[in-house]
PLY file of the C-alpha trace (Angstrom):
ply
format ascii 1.0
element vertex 430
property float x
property float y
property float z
element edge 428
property int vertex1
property int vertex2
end_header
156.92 92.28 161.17
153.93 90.52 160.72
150.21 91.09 162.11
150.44 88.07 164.25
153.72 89.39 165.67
152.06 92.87 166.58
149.21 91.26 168.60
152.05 89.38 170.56
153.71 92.63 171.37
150.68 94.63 171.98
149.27 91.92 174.36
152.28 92.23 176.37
152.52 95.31 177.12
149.04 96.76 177.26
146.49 95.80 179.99
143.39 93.55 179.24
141.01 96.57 179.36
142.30 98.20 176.07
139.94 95.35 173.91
139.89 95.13 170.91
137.72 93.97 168.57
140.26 93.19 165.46
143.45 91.35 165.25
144.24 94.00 161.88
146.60 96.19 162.50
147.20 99.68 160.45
150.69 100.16 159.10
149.68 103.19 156.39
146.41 104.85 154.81
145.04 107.73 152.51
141.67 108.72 151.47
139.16 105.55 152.03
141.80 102.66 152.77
144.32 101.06 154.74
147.19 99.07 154.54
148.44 96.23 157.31
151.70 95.16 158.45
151.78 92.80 155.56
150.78 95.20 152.72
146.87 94.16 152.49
145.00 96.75 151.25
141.52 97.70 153.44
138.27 99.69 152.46
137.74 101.42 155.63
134.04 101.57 156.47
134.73 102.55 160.24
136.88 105.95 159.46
138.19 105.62 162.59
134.59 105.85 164.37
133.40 108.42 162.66
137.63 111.32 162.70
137.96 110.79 159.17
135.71 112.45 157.05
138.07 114.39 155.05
139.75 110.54 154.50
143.01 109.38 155.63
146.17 111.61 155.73
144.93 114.66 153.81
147.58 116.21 152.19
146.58 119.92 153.06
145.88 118.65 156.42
149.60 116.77 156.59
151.17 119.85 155.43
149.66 122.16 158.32
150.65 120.16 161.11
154.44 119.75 160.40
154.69 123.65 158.83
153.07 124.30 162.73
155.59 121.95 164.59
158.45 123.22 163.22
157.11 127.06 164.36
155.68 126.59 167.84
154.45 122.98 169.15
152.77 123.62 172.67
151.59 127.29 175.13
149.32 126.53 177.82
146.90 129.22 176.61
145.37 130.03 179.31
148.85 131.67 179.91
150.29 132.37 176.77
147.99 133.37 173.43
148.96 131.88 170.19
147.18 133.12 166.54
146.34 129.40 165.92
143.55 129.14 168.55
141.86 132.25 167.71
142.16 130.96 163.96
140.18 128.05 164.57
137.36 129.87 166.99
136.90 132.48 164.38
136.13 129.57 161.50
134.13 127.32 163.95
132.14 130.75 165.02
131.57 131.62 161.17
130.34 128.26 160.00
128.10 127.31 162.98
126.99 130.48 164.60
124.83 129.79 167.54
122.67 132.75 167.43
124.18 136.52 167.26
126.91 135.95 169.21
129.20 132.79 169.58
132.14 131.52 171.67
134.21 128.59 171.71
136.74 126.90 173.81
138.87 124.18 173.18
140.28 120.77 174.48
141.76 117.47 173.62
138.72 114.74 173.42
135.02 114.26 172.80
134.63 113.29 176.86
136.61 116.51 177.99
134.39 118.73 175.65
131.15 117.18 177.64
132.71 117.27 180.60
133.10 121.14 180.13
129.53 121.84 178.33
128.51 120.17 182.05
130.58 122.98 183.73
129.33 125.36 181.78
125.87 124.55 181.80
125.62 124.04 185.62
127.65 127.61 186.07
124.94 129.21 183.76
121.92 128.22 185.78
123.17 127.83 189.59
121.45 124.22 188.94
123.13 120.95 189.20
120.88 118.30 187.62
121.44 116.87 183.49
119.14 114.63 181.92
120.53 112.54 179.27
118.86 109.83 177.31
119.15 105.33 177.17
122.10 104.53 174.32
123.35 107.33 174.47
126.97 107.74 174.19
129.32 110.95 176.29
132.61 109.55 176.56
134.79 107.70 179.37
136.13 110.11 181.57
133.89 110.32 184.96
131.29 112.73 183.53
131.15 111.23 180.16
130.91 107.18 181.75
127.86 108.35 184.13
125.83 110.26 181.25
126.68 107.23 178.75
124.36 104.31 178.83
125.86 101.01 177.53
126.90 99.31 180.91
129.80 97.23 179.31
131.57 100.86 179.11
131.56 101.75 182.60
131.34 98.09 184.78
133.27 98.29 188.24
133.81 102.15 187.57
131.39 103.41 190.17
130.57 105.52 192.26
128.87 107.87 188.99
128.48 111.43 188.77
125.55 112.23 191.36
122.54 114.25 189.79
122.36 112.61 186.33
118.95 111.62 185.42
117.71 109.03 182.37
115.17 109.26 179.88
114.52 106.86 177.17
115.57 107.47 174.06
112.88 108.06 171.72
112.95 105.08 169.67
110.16 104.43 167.83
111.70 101.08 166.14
111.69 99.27 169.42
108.84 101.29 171.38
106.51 102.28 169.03
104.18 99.40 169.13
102.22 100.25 165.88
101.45 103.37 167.14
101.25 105.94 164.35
104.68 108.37 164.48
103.10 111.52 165.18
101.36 110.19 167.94
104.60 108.46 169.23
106.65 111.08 169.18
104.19 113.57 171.02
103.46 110.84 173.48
107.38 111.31 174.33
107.01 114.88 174.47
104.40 114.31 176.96
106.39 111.88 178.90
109.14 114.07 179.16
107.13 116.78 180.83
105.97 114.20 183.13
108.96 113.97 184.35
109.80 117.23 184.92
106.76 116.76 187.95
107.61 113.14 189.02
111.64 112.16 188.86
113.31 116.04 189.11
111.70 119.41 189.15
112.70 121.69 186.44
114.46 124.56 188.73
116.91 121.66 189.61
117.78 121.02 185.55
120.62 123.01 184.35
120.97 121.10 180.86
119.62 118.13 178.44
122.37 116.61 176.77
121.61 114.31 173.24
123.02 113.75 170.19
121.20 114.23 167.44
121.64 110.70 166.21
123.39 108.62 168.39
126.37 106.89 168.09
127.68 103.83 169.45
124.11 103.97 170.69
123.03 102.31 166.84
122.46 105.43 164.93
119.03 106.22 166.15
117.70 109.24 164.73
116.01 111.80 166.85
112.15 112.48 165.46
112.51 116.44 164.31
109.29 116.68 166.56
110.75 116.12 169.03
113.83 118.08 169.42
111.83 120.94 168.35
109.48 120.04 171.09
112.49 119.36 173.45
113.68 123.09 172.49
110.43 124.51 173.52
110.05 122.93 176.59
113.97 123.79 177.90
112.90 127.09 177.29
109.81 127.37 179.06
111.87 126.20 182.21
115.42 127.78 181.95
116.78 124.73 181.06
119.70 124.81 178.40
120.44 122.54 175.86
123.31 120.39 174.81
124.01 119.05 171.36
126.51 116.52 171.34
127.76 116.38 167.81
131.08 114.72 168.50
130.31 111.99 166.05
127.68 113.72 163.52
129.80 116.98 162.76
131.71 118.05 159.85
129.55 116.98 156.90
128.41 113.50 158.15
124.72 113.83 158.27
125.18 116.08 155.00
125.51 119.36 156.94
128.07 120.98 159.37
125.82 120.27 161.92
123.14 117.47 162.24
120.62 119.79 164.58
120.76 122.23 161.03
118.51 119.15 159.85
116.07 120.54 162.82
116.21 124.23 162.34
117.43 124.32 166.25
120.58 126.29 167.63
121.63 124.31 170.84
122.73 126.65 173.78
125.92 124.73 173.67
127.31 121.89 171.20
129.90 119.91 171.36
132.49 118.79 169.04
135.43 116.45 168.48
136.50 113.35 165.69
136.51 114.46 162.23
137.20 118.15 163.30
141.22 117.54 163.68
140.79 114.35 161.03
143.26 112.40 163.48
144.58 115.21 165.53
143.32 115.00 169.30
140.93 118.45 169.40
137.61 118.70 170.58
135.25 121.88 171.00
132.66 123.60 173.29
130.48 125.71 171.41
127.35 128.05 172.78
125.74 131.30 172.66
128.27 133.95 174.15
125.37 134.92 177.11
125.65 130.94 177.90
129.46 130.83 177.72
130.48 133.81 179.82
128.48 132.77 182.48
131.64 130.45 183.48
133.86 131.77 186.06
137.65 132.87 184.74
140.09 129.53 185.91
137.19 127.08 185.28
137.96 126.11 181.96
141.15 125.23 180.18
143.56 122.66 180.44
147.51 122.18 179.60
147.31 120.50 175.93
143.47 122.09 175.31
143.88 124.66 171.92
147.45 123.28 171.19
149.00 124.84 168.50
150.26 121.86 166.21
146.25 120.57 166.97
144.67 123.93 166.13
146.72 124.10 162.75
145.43 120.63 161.98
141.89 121.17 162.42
141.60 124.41 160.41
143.70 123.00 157.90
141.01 119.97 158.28
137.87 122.42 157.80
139.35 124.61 155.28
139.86 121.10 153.42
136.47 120.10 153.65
134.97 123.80 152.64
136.99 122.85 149.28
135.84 119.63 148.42
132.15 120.43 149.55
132.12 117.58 152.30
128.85 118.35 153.11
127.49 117.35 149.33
129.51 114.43 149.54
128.31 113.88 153.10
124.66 113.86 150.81
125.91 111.85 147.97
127.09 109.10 150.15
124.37 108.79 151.72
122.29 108.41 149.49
123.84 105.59 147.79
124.41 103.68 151.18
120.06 104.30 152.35
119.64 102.95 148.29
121.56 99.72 148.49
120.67 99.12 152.47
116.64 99.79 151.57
117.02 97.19 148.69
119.06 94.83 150.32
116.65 95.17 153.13
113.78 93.35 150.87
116.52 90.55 150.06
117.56 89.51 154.07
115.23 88.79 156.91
118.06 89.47 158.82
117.88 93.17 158.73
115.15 94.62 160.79
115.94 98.75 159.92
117.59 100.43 157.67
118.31 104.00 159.45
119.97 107.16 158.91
120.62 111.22 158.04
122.58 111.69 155.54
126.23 109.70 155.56
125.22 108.14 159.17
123.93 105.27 158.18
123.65 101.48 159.80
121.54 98.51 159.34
120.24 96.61 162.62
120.42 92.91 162.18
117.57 90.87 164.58
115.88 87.62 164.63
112.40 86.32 163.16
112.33 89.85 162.17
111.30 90.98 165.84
113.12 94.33 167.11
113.67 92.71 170.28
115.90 89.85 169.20
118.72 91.17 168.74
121.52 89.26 167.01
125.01 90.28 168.15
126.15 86.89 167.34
125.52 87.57 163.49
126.70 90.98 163.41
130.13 89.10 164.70
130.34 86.67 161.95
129.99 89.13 158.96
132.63 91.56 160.29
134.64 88.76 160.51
133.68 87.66 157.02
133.78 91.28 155.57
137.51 91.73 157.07
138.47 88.42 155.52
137.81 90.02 151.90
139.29 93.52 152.67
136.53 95.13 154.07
136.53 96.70 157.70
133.36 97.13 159.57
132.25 98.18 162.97
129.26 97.76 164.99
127.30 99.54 167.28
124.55 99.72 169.93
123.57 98.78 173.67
123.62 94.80 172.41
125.85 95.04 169.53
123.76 94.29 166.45
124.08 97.50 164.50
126.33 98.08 161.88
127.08 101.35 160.99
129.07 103.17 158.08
131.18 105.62 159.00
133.28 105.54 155.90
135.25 108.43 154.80
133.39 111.21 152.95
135.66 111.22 150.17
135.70 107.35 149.05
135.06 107.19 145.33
131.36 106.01 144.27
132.94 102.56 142.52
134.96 101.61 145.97
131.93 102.47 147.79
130.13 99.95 145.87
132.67 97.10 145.54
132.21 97.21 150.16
129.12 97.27 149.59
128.86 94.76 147.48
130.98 92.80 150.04
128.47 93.12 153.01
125.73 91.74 150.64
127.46 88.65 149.88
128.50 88.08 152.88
124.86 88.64 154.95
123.22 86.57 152.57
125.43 83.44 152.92
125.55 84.15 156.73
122.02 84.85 157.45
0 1
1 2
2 3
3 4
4 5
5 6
6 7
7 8
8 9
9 10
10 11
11 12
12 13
13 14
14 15
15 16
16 17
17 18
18 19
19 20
20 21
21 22
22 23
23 24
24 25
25 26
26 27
27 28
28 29
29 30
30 31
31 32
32 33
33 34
34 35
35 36
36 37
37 38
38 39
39 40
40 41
41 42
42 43
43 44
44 45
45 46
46 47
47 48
48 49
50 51
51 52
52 53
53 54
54 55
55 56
56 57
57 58
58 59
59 60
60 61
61 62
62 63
63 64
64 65
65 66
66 67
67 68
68 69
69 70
70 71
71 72
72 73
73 74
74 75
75 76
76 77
77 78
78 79
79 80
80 81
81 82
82 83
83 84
84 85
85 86
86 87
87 88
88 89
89 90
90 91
91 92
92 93
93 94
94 95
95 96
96 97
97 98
98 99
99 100
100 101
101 102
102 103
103 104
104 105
105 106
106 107
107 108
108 109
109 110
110 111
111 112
112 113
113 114
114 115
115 116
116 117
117 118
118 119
119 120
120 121
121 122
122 123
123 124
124 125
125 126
126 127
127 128
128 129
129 130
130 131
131 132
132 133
133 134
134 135
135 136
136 137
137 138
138 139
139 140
140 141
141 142
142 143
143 144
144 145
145 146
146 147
147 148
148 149
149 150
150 151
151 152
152 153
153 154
154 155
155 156
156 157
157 158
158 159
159 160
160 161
161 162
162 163
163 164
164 165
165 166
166 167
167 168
168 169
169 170
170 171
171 172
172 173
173 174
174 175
175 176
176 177
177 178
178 179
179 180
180 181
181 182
182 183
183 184
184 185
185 186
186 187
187 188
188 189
189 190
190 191
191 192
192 193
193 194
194 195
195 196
196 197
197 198
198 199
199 200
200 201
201 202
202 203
203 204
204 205
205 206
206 207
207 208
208 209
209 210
210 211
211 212
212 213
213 214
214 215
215 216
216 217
217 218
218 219
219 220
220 221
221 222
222 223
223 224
224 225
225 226
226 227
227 228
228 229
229 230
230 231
231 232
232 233
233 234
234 235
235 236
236 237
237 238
238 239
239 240
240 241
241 242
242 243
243 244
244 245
245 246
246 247
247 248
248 249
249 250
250 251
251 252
252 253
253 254
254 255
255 256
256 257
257 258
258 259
259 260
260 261
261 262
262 263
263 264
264 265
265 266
266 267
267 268
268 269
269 270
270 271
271 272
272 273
273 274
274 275
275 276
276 277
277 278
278 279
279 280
280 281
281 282
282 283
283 284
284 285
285 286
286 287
287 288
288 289
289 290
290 291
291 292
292 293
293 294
294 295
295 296
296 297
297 298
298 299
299 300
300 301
301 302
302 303
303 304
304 305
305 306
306 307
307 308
308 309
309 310
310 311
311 312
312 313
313 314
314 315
315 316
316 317
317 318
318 319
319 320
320 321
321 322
322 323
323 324
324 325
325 326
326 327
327 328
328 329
329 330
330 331
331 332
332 333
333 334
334 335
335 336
336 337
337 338
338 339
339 340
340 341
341 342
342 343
343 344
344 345
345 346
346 347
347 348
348 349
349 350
350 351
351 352
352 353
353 354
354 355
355 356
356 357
357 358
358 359
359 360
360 361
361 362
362 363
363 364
364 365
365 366
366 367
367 368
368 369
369 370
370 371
371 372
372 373
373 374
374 375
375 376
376 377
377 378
378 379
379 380
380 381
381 382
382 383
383 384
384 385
385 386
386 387
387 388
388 389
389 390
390 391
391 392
392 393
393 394
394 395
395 396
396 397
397 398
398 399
399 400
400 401
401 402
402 403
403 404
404 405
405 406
406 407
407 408
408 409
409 410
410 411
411 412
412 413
413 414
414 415
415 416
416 417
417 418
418 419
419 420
420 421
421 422
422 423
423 424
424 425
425 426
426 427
427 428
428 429
């Protein structure tokens, strides 16, 4: 069967909303690459957005699932206990502790682990309201669509969530203005407590959700300043907040966690993607004052904590503990901010190179000017890069990011040769 011949099936039997951006298909993979219909071989710069930092079919990983499956596939645990779910907590609670006393819960996605920090959060505080921040990115369920920011995700899905309230982002790339970063970022601070007295008053706040560095947002980094400063202020008012660290987990930013980067513990985190490296798992996290403050028969779900899915994610952690993934989280890095600063001086095109640690994207504009974005660009050299083996995705509100989100555990010289790839390519297009 042929790639072409896939498409043709796919198209008719899947409905128009499930785009996609690629006519590849994925017949087989392991560590950084994968292999089409036809036997091409791939460097996979997209790691499935950001599940497969441990690579591509680890074998340890593999080997957990199917010894699980063959011992006991699916309990709804709410009603019946199984020694995989408390497995997992335990090694969540001992490598991200959020202050003296953790708890975690479980479910299947990124969206249903927001949707239940939410329920959480609101339950804590007897307060309804969440303010959440322009690009970012919360998932697709009902929750997760009216928290999320890029418009193209949620069109004709209305009515929203009521009580959600915006902020923007702060981006000093696009807002600064020449304004010196210090000065930015507590001018943000400041604009933030503003609103507190102008769009919602604090006793009506139960949470702040962000991620650290956003995702399909473009990678924009959160000034340390300012989530400190955010922490301060949620504290002052009873206000708790939420880390969402679906796609910056697990040794991408070069730690477990990207808020370790901030010295802050979030009252609640929450986790998904490279956790179960393929498996669908997600987490809630929080401090165990936070967490108990939900009522019993609030949380849980029929698949959430399955068995075969908690196997695969401790197998997926315990994996990563022995190959270091956050060093390699740091090495890669390091060699992707190296080449991107230096190509940087070579193309016009690129207007910032951003990142912490492995998270790491390039925003292509016009006449170098922030606000021209160029989508159209961005386009052409994912085309071109996927035409010489290379597979890229982009990101942000207008779709003129391109961000790495390559497997942890690519080698340094296959690193390069993509790498390598997106130079040529650029330069002839740009």
């Amino acid at each position: 069967m042929t790639s072409k011949e896939l498409m043709e099936r796919r198209n008719r039997v899947l409905p128009k909303a499930m785009y996609t951006t690629s006519t590849l298909n994925a017949a087989s993979a392991k560590g950084a690459v994968f292999y089409d219909a036809e036997g091409v071989e791939y460097i996979d710069f997209s790691g499935g957005i950001g599940v497969l930092n441990a690579g591509h079919c680890p074998a340890p990983v593999s080997r957990a699932i199917a010894k699980q499956a063959q011992t006991l596939m699916h309990t709804f645990f709410n009603v019946l206990t199984h020694e995989p779910y408390v497995l997992l907590a335990e090694k969540l609670v001992e490598i991200l502790p959020h202050g003296e006393a953790t708890k975690v819960m479980f479910v299947s996605t990124g969206a249903e682990a927001v949707e239940n920090a939410v329920k959480i959060a609101r339950q804590a505080t007897g307060r309804q309201g969440i303010i959440c921040y322009t690009g970012g990115f919360h998932g697709r369920t009902l929750m997760g669509m009216s928290l999320t920011s890029k418009v193209s995700y949620k069109t004709g899905c209305g009515p929203f969530a009521p009580e959600i309230y915006r902020l923007p982002f702060p981006d000093y790339y696009h807002n600064g203005h020449g304004q010196a970063f210090d000065a930015f970022v507590e001018q943000e601070l400041e604009n933030f407590k503003k609103y507190l007295s102008t769009v919602v008053a604090p006793d009506n706040v139960a949470a702040v959700i962000l991620e650290p560095v956003q995702g399909e947002g473009g990678f924009y980094i959160v000034p340390p300043r300012y989530l400190q400063g955010l922490h301060e202020i949620c504290k002052q008012h009873g206000i708790l907040l939420i880390l969402d660290e679906v796609q910056s987990g697990f040794g991408r930013t070069g730690k477990w966690a990207a808020y370790e980067h901030y010295g802050v513990i979030p009252d609640i985190s929450t986790w998904a993607k490279s956790m179960g490296s393929g498996i669908p798992i997600a987490a809630v996290m929080g401090k165990a004052e936070v967490m108990d403050k939900a009522l019993p028969g609030t949380l849980g779900g029929t698949y959430a904590g399955n068995p075969v899915a908690c196997a695969g994610a401790l197998a997926s952690i315990e994996y990563m503990q022995q190959i270091d993934i956050n060093r390699k989280g740091e090495q890669v890095g390091q060699t992707l901010l190296n080449f991107f600063t230096k190509l940087k001086k070579e193309c016009p095109a690129i207007g910032e190179v951003r990142g912490l640690g492995a998270m790491v994207a390039i925003e292509l504009v016009k006449n170098q000017n922030p606000n021209l974005p160029d989508p159209d660009l961005t386009k052409n050299l994912v085309a071109a890069c996927a035409a010489r083996g290379l597979f890229l995705i982009s990101a942000g509100v207008y779709g003129n990011v391109i961000r790495v989100l390559c497997p942890l555990v690519i080698s340094q010289p296959m690193l390069k040769k993509g790498l390598e790839i997106m130079r040529e390519e650029l330069l002839k297009l740009s």
